[in-house]
Each structure stands twice: as C-alpha cells, then as structure tokens.
C-alpha positions in Angstrom: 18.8 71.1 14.4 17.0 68.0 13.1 14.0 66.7 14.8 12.7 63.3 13.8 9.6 61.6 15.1 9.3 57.7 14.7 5.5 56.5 15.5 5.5 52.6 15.8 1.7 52.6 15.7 -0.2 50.3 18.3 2.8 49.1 19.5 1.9 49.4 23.2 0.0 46.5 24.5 -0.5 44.9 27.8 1.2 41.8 29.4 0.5 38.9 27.2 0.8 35.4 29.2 2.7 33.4 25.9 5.2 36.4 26.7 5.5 35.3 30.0 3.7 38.5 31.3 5.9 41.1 29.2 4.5 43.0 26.4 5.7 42.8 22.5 8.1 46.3 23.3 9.9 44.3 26.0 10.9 41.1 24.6 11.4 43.0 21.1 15.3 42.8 20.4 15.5 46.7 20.4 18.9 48.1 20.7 18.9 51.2 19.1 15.8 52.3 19.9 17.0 50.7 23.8 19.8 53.3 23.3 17.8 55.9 22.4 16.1 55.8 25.8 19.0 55.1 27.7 20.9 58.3 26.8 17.7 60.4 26.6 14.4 61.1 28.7 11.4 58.5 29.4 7.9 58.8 30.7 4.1 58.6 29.2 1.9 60.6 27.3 -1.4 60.3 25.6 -2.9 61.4 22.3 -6.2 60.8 22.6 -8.1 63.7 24.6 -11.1 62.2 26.9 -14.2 62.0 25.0 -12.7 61.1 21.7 -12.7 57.3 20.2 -9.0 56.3 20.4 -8.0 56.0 16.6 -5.0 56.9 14.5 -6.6 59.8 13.4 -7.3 61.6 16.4 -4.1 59.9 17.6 -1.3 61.1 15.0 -3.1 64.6 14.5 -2.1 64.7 18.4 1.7 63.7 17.6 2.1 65.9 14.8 1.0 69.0 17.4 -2.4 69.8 16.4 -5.0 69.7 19.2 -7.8 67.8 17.9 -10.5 69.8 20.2 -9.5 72.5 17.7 -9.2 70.8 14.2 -10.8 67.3 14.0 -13.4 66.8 12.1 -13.3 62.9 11.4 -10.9 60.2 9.7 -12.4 60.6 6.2 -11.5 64.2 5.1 -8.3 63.6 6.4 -7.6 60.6 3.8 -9.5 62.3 1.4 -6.7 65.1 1.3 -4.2 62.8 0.9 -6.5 61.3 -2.2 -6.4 64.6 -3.4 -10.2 64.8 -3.8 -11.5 68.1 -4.1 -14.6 69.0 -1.4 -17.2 71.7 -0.9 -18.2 72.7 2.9 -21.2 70.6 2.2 -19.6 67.6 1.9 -19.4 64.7 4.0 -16.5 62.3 3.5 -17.0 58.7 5.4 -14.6 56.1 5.1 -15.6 53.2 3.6 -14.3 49.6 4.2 -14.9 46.8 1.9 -15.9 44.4 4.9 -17.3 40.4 4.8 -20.8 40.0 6.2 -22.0 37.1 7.2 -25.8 36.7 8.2 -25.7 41.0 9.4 -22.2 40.0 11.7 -19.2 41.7 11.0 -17.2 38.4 9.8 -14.1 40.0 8.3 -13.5 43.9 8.5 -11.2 44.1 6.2 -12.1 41.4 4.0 -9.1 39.3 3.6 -7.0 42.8 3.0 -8.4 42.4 -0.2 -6.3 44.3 -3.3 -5.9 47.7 -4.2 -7.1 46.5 -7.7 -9.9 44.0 -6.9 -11.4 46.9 -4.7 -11.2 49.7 -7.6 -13.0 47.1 -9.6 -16.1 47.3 -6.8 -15.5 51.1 -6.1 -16.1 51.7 -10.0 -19.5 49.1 -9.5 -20.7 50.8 -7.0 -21.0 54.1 -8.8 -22.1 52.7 -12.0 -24.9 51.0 -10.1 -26.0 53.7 -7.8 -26.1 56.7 -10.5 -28.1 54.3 -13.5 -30.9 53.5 -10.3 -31.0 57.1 -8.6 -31.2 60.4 -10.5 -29.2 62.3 -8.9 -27.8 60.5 -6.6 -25.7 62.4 -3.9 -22.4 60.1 -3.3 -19.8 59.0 -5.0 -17.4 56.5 -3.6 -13.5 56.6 -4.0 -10.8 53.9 -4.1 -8.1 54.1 -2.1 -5.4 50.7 -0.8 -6.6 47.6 -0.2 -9.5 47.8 2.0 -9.6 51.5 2.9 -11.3 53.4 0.6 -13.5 57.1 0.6 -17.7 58.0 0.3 -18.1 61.1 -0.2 -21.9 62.5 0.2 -22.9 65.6 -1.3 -25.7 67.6 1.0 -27.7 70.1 0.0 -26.8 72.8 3.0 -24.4 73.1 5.4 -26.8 72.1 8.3 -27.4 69.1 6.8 -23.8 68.6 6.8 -23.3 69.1 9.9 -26.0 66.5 10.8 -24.6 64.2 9.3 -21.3 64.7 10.7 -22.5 64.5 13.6 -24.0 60.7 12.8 -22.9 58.4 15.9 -20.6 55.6 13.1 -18.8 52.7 14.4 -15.2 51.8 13.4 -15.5 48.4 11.6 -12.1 46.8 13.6 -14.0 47.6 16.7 -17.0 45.4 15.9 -15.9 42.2 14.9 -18.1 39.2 15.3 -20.8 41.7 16.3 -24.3 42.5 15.0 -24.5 45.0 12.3 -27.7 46.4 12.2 -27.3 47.0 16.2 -24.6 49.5 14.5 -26.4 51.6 12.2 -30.0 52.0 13.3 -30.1 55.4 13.4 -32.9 58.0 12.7 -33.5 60.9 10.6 -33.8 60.8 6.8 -30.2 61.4 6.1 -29.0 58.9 8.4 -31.1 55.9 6.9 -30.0 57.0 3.6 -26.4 56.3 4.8 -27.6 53.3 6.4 -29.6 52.0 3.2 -26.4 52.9 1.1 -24.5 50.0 2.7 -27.0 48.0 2.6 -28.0 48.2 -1.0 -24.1 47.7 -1.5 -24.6 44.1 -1.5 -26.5 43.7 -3.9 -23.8 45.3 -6.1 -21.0 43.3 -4.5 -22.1 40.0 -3.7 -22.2 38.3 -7.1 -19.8 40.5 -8.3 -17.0 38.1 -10.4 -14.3 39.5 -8.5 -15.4 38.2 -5.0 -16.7 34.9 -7.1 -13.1 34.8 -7.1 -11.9 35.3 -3.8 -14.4 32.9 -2.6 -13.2 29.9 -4.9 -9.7 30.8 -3.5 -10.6 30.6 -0.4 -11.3 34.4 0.2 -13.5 36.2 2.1 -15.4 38.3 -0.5 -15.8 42.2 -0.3 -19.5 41.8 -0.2 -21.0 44.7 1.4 -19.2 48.6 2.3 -19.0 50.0 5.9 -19.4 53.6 6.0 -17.8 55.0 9.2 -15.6 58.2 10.4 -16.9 61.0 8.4 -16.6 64.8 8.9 -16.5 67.9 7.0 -13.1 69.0 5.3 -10.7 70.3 8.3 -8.6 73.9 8.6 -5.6 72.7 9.9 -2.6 75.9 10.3 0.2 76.1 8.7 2.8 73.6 9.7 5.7 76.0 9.4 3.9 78.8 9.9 3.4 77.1 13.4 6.8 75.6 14.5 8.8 77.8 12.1 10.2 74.6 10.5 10.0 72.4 7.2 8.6 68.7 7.8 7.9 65.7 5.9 5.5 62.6 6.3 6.6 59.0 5.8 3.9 56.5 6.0 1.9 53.7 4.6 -1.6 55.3 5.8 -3.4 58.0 3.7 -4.8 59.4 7.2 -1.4 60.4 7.8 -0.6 61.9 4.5 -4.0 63.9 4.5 -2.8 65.2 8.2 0.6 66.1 6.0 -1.1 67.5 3.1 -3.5 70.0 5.6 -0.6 70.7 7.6 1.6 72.0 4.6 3.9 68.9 5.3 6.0 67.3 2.4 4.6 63.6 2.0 7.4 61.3 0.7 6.2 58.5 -1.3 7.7 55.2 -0.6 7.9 52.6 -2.7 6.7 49.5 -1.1 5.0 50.8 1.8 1.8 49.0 2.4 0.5 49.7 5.6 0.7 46.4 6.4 3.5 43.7 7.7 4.5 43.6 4.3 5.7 47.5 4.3 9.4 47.7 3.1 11.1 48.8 6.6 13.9 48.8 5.0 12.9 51.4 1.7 11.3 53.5 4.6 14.7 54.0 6.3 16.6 55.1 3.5 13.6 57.6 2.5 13.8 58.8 5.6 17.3 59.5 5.4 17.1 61.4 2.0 14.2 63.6 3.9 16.0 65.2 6.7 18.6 66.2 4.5 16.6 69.1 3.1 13.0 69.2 5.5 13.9 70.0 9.6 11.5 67.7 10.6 9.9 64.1 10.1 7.5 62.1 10.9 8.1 58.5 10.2 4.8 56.0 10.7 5.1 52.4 10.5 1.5 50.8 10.8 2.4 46.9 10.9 2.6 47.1 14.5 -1.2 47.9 14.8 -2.4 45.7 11.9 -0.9 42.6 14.0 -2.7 43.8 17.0 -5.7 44.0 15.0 -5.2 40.7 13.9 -4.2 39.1 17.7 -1.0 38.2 16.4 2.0 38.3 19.1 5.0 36.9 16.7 4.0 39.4 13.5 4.2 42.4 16.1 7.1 41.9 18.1 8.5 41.1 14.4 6.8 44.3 13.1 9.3 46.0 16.2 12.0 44.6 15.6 12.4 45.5 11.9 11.5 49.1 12.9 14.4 49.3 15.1 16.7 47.3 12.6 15.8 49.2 9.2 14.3 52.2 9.9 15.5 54.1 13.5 18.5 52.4 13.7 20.0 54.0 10.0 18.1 57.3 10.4 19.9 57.7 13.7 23.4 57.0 12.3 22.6 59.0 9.6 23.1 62.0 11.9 25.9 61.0 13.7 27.8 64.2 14.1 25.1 66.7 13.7 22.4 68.0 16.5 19.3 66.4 16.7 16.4 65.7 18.4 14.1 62.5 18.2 10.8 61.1 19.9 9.7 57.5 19.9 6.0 56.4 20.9 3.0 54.9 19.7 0.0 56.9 19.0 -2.6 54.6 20.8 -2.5 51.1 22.6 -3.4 48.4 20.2 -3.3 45.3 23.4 -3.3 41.9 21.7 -5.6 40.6 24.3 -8.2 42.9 23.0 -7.9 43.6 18.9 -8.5 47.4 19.1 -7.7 50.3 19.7 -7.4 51.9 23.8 -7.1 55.6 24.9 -4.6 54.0 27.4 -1.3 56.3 28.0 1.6 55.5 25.5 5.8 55.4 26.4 7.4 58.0 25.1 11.1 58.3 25.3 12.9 61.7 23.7 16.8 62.2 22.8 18.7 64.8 22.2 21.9 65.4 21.4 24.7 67.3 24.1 22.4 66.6 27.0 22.3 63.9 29.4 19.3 61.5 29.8 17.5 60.9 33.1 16.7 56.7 34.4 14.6 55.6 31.8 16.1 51.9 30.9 14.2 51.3 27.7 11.2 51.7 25.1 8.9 49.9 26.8 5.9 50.3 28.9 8.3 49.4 32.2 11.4 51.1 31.0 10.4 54.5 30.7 8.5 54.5 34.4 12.2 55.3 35.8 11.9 58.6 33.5 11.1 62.0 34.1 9.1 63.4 31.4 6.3 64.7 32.5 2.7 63.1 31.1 1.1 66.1 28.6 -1.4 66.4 26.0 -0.4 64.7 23.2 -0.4 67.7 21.3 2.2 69.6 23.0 5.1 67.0 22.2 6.1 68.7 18.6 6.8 72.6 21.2 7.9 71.0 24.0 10.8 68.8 21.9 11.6 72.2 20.3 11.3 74.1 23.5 12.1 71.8 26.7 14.6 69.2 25.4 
C-alpha cells in the first residue's frame, strides 16, 4: 500500500466577490483532484489546536501526525533542522526575516522576496558587525532562501531558555502596515536584547550596497531583521517507528523539511522548487513519482497557494491550483494506476484573500482509496466536501486514521 499526502498550502479561502462569491478551489479547473473526491470520502478537519497561532508550522506538524501539544516548540528549530545547524538545549532559534521598514511600520515583510544571494550577503554583515562591537556576543544569524532566514541565541541556562522561548513574537505577514515597536516592547533583560538586536540591524543594513541596489531598481531594501517564532530544539518520535512505514518530504519550505528531518523522514530535494509561484510544479511531480517507488509514504507541499494569499492575489492562486492539479496530483495519481493506494488532499490552514494571513478556520479534506467506494462529496472545495462523511478530527490523527479507517 502507498499512501500519498498532497498539501496545497493556504488554499482554502472564503467567498471572494471578483469570483462571483466562490472561493479560488471552486472556480480552479481541478479535475483530477475533482475525481479524487468524487470516488473517495469528503468532509473538514483542522490542524491548528485552539490556543495555537494558525501557521504552517503548527499546521503541517498536525498533517504529518504529530500532535503539536506534545512536540512544538516554535517554527525556528524546526527550519533550523532542515539547515542542518547543530543546537545545544540552551539555545533559542528565532526566525528571522529580512523585512522593509518604513518610519517603525511594517512596509514590506518580505522585502521584495529579496534573493537567496543578496540576503547571505546581509546575514554574513550582520555577524561581522555584531561580533567586532560585542565581546562575546550570544547570536549568530543563519541564511536560509530568499527572505527566510535563522537567529540562533545562545543562553547561558536552560531557564533562561525557556524564558525566552516563551517571548510573546509576532509573525511579520500578520503585521503588515502596522506599528513595530507596538510589536516588540517587551520586558526583561533578555527580551530587550532581542528587541535591541533588530533594531541595531539597521544600522548594518540600511546603507548596505546591496539594498543601495534594490532601491535604485526599484526594490524595497532588506533594511532591518524581524525576529519571530523561536523555541528550543524539538523531540519529535520516530516516524517509522510510529506508523511502521518509510516516508518522504517534498517541499519548497525548510519548516517542512526540518519536520522531515526530526521525524526520520527522507527529504527529496527538488530542483526548482522555490516556495514561491515560481516553484517547478511540474519537477515536483516527477520527484514525487521517483519517491513512492522505494518510501511508503509522501508528503508533497506546494506553498504558492499561500504566498498568493499573502500577497491578495486571486489569479496567481487559483493559478497556483490549478498547476497542482495539472503537474503534480494528476501524474503521481496515474503513476499508481494499478497498485493500492491511499491519498489525502487538504490545506494546512486558511490563507482567505480578503484577509492576507493565516486563519485557524477548518480546512476540506477529501481521502481516496483504492477498492472502496466513496460517499457524496462532489469536489475539493470548501462546498463540495459538505456532502461527505468524514468525520472532523484533530489534525493529527489523519496520518492513523488513513492507515486505520479508510
């Protein structure tokens, strides 16, 4: 048996008046995915227990069967496991976003999605500056694609750690156009620190040549970091120890990978794939393809979907949709023509045009499975699976109950 999970991230949305009242997954041109869901089982579920901030972290972790009650401990240790950067229990990884301020507003969060190059350039600035002013100073900052990049701050105990873990940050895509500072006055020596690090990042970055650069092409500038999403380094089980099968990670997103490299996961590397609406759909499919022949399980992630929500922009999503179905679930799915398997389709949060972010908002979910007849779910959409009968779970149960109940 194959089992093969395709997360179209913040592809859910709500009614979108250019649409005519339908949402990006309904007017999508979808038919294999449509098929999918009309010879298998529909209904809702959500990833993102009450209490937590809806993001693809907690999110995905959820999807690939992990409670997050149990094992999160923030977004940053779980990209910096996919960096391959090596952490003590006293350190505290944040990400950090090169973001454009403008007059302490959040003017661009991801600056332009600035290069992967240009921002290795200002990673490497930052630590040169920060260890010639301070003897021994505690972080050290990481570079990681395009605007997503790693701070990792080295405390001196573990309750100090933990303190800091505990720090109440702010997802940079969540405050756009807002206020900065009303963001990151905090108390407590180690929290200004933090605070004071981003700060004193602009003085670093913005005369920097690179973002003299940007600007005369018409760039926003990387001109300050935003430090957000930290914890401690997570313990997550054994994937196949768990479920008693191989897996594999496709994705764009080093969040994903790190929940594949903690989870004893293969992570595929895919040429071309950006995280962005530039990702080649097309290389992902045929990855995808080569994976199940020797893992039991994948996960396939495809971020463009969220990106355009991010960036309130209906044609690139219900694009970003439609190539997913074309290049990457409609080939997996004829790949295994002939052979038993079992696959699950849903997003792992909300990403509503209308708003720009992320919700904790239920997600579709349709699941097929070969030999066994579907229920009266009509599609992949937030309409089309109300006619189903799965019933709404934890998140976290989907990976047993697509072994166990399908």
């Amino acid at each position: 048996m194959k089992y093969v999970i395709f997360i179209p991230d913040g592809s859910s949305d709500l009614p979108i008046d250019e649409l005519s009242g339908k949402t990006p997954l309904q007017v999508a041109k979808t038919p294999n995915i449509d098929k999918l869901a009309q010879n298998g089982f529909g209904g809702f579920t959500n990833n993102v227990p009450e209490g937590y901030t809806p993001g693809s972290d907690v999110a995905n972790m959820s999807i690939f069967g992990y409670n997050p009650a149990e094992f999160y401990t923030g977004r940053g240790p779980l990209e910096a496991g996919s960096m391959g950067i090596e952490t003590t229990p006293c350190d505290v990884i944040f990400r950090c976003n090169t973001i454009t301020e403008k007059n302490d507003m959040m003017e661009n969060f991801n600056a332009d999605h600035i290069t992967s190059e240009e921002a290795s350039i200002l990673m490497d600035a930052l630590n040169e500056y920060f260890n010639e002013k301070y003897d021994n100073f505690k972080g050290k900052f990481y570079s990681g694609i395009s605007y997503r990049h790693l701070f990792v701050y080295s405390c001196d105990d573990l309750d100090d750690a933990n303190l800091l873990a505990a720090l109440d940050t702010v997802p940079p895509h969540d405050i756009s156009g807002e206020n900065l500072t009303e963001y990151s006055t905090w108390n407590g020596d180690l929290e200004i620190e933090i605070r004071n690090i981003m700060y004193e990042s602009q003085k670093v970055l913005k005369d920097h040549e690179v973002n003299q650069k940007r600007i005369a092409e018409g760039k926003c500038p990387a001109n300050m970091v935003w430090l957000w999403g930290q914890g401690v380094t997570p313990k997550l089980t054994d994937f196949k120890e768990t479920y008693g099968l191989t897996g594999a990670v496709i994705t764009g997103v080093d969040l994903l990978k790190g929940i594949g490299v903690f989870a004893g996961l293969d992570v595929i590397e895919v040429p071309g794939a950006t995280g962005f609406f530039d990702t080649d759909y097309e290389a992902k499919g045929k990855y995808g393809i080569e994976a199940l022949k020797n893992h039991d399980v994948l996960f396939i992630h495809i971020e463009a979907p969220d990106e355009a929500g991010h960036a309130q922009l209906i044609d690139e999503k219900v694009k970003a949709i439609e190539r997913i179905d074309e290049f990457i679930v409609g080939p997996i799915i004829d790949s295994l023509e002939g052979q038993d398997f079992k696959a699950a389709i849903l997003p792992d949060h909300p990403t509503p045009i209308s708003i720009g972010t992320h919700t904790r908002d239920d997600v579709p979910l349709v699941i097929y499975s070969t030999g066994k007849d579907g229920d009266e779910c009509t599609s992949f959409d937030e309409e089309g699976v109300k006619t189903g009968s799965i019933e709404k779970q934890e998140g976290y149960k989907l990976m047993s109950r697509l072994i166990n109940d399908f």
